[in-house]
C-alpha positions as CSV (number, residue, x, y, z in Angstrom):
1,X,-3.3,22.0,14.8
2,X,-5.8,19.9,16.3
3,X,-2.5,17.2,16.8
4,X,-3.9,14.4,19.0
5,X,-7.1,13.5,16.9
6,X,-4.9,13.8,13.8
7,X,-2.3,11.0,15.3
8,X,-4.6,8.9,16.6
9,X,-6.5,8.9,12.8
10,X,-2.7,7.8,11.6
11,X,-2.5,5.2,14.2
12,X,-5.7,3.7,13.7
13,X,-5.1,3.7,9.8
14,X,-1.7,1.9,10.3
15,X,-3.7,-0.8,12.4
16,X,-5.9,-1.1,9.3
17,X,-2.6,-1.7,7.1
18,X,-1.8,-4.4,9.7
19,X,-4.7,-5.9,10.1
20,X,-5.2,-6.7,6.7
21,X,-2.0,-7.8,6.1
22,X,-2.3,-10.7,8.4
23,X,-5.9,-11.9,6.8
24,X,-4.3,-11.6,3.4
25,X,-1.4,-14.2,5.0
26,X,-3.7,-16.3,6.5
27,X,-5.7,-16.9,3.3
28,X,-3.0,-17.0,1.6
29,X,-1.1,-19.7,3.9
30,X,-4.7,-21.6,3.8
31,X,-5.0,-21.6,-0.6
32,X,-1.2,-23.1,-0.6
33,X,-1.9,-25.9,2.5
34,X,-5.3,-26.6,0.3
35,X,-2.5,-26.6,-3.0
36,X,-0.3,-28.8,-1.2
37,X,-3.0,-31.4,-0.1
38,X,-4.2,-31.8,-3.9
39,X,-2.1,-34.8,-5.6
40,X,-3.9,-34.9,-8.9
41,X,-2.0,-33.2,-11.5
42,X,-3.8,-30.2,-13.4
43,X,-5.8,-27.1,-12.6
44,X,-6.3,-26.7,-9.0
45,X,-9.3,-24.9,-8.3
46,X,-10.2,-23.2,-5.1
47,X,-13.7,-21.9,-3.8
48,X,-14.3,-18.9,-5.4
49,X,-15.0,-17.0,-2.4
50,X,-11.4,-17.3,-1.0
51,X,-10.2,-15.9,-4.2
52,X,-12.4,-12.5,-3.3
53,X,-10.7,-12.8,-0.1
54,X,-7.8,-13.0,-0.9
55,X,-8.2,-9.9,-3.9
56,X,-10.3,-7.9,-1.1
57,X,-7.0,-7.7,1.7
58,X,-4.7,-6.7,-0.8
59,X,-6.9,-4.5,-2.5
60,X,-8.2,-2.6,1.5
61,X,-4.3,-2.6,2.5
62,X,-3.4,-0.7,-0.4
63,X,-6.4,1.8,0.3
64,X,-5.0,1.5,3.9
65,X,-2.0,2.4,2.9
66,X,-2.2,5.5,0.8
67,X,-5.6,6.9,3.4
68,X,-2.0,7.0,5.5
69,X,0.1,8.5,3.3
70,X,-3.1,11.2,2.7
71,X,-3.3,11.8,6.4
72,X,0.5,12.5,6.9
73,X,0.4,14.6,4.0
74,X,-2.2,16.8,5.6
75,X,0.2,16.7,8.6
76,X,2.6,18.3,7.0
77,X,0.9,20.8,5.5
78,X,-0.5,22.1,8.9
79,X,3.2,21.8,10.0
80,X,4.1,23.8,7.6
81,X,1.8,26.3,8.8
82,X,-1.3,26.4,6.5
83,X,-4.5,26.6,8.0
84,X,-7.0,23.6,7.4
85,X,-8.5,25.4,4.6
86,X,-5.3,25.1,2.6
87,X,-3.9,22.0,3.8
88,X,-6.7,20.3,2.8
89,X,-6.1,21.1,-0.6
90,X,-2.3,19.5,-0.3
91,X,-2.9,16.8,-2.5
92,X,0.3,13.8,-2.8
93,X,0.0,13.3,-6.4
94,X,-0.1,16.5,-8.2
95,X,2.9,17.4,-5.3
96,X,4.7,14.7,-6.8
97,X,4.5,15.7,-10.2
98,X,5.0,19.3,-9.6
99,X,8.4,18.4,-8.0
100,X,9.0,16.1,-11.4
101,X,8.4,18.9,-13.3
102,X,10.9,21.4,-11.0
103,X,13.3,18.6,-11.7
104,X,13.1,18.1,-15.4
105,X,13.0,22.1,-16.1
106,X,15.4,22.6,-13.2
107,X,13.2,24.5,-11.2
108,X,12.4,24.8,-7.8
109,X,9.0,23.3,-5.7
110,X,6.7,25.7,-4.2
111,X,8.3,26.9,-1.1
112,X,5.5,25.8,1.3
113,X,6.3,22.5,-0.4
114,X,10.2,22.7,-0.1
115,X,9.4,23.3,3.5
116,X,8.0,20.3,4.5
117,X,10.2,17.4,5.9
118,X,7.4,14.9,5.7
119,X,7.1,15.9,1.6
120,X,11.1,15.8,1.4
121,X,11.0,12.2,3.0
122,X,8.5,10.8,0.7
123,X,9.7,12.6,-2.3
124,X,13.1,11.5,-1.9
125,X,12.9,8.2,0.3
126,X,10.2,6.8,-0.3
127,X,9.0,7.7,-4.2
128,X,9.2,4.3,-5.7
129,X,7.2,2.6,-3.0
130,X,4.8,5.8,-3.3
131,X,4.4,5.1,-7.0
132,X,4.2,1.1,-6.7
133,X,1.4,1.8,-4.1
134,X,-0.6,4.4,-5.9
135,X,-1.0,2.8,-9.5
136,X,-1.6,-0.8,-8.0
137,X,-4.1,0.9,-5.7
138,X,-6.0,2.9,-8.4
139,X,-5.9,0.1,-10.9
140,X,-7.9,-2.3,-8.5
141,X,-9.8,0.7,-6.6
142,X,-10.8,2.0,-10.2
143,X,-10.3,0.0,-13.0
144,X,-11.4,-3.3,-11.7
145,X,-10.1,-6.3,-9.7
146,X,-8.9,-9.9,-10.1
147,X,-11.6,-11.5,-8.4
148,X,-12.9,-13.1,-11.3
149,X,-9.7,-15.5,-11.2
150,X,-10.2,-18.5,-8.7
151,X,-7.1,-20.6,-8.5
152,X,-4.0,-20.4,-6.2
153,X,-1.2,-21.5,-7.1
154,X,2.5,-21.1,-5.5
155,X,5.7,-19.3,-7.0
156,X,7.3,-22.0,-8.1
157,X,4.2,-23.8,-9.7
158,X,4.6,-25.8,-13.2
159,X,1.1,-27.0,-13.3
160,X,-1.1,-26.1,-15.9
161,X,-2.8,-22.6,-15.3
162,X,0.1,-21.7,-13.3
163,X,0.8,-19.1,-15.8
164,X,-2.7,-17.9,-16.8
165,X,-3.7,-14.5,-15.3
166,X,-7.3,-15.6,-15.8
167,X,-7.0,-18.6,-13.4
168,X,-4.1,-17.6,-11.0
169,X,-5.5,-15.2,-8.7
170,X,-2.2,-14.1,-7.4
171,X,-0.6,-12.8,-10.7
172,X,-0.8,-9.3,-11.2
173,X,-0.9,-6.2,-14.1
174,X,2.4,-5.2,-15.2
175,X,3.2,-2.0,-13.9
176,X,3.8,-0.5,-17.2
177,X,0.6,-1.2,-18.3
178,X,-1.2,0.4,-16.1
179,X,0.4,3.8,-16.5
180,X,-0.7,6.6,-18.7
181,X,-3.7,7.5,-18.1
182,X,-4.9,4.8,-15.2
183,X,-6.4,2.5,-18.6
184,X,-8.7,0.0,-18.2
185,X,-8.3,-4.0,-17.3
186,X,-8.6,-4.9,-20.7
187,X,-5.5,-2.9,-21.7
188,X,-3.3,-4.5,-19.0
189,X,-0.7,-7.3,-19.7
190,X,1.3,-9.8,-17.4
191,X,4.9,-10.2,-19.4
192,X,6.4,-10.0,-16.3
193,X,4.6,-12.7,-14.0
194,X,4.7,-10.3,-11.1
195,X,2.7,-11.7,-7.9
196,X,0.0,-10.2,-5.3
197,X,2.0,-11.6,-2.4
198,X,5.4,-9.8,-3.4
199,X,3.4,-6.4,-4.0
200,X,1.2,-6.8,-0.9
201,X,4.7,-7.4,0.7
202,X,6.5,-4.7,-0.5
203,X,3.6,-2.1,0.2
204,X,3.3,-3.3,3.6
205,X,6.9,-3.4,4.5
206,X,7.1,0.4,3.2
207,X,4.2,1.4,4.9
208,X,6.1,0.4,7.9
209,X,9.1,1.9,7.2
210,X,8.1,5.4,6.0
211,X,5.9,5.2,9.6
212,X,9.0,4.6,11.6
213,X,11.0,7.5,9.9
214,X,8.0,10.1,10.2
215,X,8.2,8.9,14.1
216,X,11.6,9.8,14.6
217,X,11.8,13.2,12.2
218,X,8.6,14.0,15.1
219,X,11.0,12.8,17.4
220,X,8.9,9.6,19.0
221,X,10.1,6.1,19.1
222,X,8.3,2.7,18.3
223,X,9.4,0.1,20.7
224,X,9.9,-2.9,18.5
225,X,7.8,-5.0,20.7
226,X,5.0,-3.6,18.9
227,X,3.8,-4.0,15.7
228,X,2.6,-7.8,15.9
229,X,-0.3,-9.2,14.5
230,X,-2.2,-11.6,16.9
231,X,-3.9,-14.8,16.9
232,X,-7.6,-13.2,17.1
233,X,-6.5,-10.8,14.8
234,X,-5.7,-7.8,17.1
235,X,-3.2,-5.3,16.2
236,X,-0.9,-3.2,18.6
237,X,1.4,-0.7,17.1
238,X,2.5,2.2,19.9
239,X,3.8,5.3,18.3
240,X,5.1,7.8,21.3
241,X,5.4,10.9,20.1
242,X,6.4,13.7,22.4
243,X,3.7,16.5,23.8
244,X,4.0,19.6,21.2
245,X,6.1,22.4,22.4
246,X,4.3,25.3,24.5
């Protein structure tokens, strides 16, 4: 297994996931100063561009996000011994749903599957964050975006538009509705007032997490001065993972 190039590819994608968290705070910690500034009552209406901003950070850390979760997959499989031919061909999803399937018919997963301590970890660790990520991802990737909407306002907001998907540029889909065969924007509802900031959170936070385990089942550490996001925008995350065995 060509290891080093492969880690590096899985550092530098975590950088990405870092990286665009801290623009997406920054905009975001910019739209609410702007919110808070405003004394007239009513809609409060934002240039449209930071909107796109805001939409195109989310939307590139999720893609950051599950490119990492793509690259450890492929990891695994060469792990588990399958030359790149095969490994390639390891795909997360359809692993996933095979292993729902061997669940609900009480079977067993594929072996080479079963083998794998990075597919174990994400399977049984890390499957709601997983799922979370991957519809959210697809829905903006493929389905279309919510860039159209140009107003920010904060969690706890009572003005008018507050509640209107069209405006609010941080409410997003329902999860529900955007399962069953990936549907289109116009099929997608907003019952339960769910927020960009609390998914991009939540994704991020995981991403992190699900790093630092697949570290330490490699048997590397990351010192926790690392990891910080800093006022220029660089990003320094050190993973050290021991030299393979001879």
């Amino acid at each position: 297994m060509d290891r080093e190039p492969l880690l590096q590819t899985c550092a530098a994608t975590l950088d990405r996931v870092f990286y665009r968290h801290g623009l997406f705070q920054q905009y975001v910690d910019g739209a609410l100063r702007r919110f808070e500034a405003i004394s007239h009552p009513g809609e409060v209406l934002m240039y449209q561009s930071v909107a796109k901003a805001i939409t195109f950070e989310a939307t590139d850390l999720l893609v950051a996000a599950r490119s990492f979760v793509d690259q450890v997959v492929y990891i695994a499989a060469r792990r588990s011994g399958e030359p790149h031919s095969r490994a390639d061909k390891w795909a997360v999803s359809a692993i996933l749903q095979s292993a729902d399937v061997a669940r609900q018919k009480r079977l067993r997963m594929p072996s080479e599957h079963v083998s794998s301590e990075e597919i174990r970890l994400l399977d049984v660790r890390f499957r709601a964050w997983f799922d979370d990520l991957n519809i959210y991802r697809n829905a903006l990737v493929h389905r279309g975006d919510r860039s159209n909407a140009c107003a920010y306002y904060p969690p706890a907001s009572e003005k008018y538009g507050a509640d209107n998907h069209t405006a609010n540029v941080m409410l997003i889909p329902d999860s529900g509705s955007l399962r069953g065969g990936n549907p289109r924007s116009n099929r997608w509802t907003y019952k339960d007032r769910r927020r960009l900031e609390e998914l991009v959170l939540g994704i991020y936070e995981g991403c992190l997490a699900f790093a630092a385990e697949l570290v330490a089942m490699w048997g590397g550490t990351i010192p926790t001065s690392t990891g910080s996001y800093g006022k220029r925008g660089g990003v320094k995350l050190i993973a050290a993972v021991p030299p393979a065995a001879k």
